[in-house]
N, C-alpha and C positions, 0 to 999 in steps of 0.2 A: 581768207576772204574777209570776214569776222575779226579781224584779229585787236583793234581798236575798241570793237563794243557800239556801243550808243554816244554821242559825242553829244556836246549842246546844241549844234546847229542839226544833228537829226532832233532833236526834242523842237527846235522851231521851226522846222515843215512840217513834221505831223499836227505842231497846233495852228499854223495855218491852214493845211488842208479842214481838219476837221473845225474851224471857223469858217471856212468856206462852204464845206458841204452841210452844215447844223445851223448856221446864219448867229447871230449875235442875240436872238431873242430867243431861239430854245435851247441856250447852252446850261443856262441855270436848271431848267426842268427838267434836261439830260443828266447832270448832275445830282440834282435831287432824287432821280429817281435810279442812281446809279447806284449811291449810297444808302438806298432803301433794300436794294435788292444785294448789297455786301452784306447789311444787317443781318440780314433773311436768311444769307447763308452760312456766316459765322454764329448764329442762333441753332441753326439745324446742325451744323457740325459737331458743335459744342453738345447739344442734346442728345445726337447719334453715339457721342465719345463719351456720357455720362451713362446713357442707357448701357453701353457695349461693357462698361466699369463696374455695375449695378448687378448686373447678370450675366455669368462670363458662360451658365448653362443654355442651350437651346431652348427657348420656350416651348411650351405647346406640349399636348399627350403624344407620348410615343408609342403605334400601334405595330406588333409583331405580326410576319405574314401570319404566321397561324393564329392570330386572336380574333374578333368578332367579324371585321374585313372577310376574314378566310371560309365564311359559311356559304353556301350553294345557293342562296337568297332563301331559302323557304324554311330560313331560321333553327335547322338544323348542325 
């Protein structure tokens, strides 16, 4: 069905439709803020993929069922 891909003239009805339903005046701000929210998330990526490099341990205390957890509440 597929078997061509994406041709040029699909790339010039998707950009007519979406000139038609975005209008000629919020295409820049669509834009704008399209490429704000790539930033945002090739920032976050990048961050998650330094942090994951940084510390390949689990953070945080690890508590054993029978450690402080495991009391009857009346701190025994």
């Amino acid at each position: 069905m597929l078997r061509n891909g994406l041709e040029p003239w699909h790339l010039l009805i998707v950009a007519i439709v979406v000139i038609v339903l975005f209008g000629s005046k919020k295409l820049p701000d669509a834009a704008r803020s399209l490429g704000r929210s790539m930033r945002i998330l090739k920032s976050e990526a990048r961050a998650l993929k330094e942090e994951g490099a940084e510390d390949p341990t689990p953070s945080g205390p690890s508590v054993s069922p029978s450690g402080p957890a495991a009391t009857d509440g009346r701190g025994r």
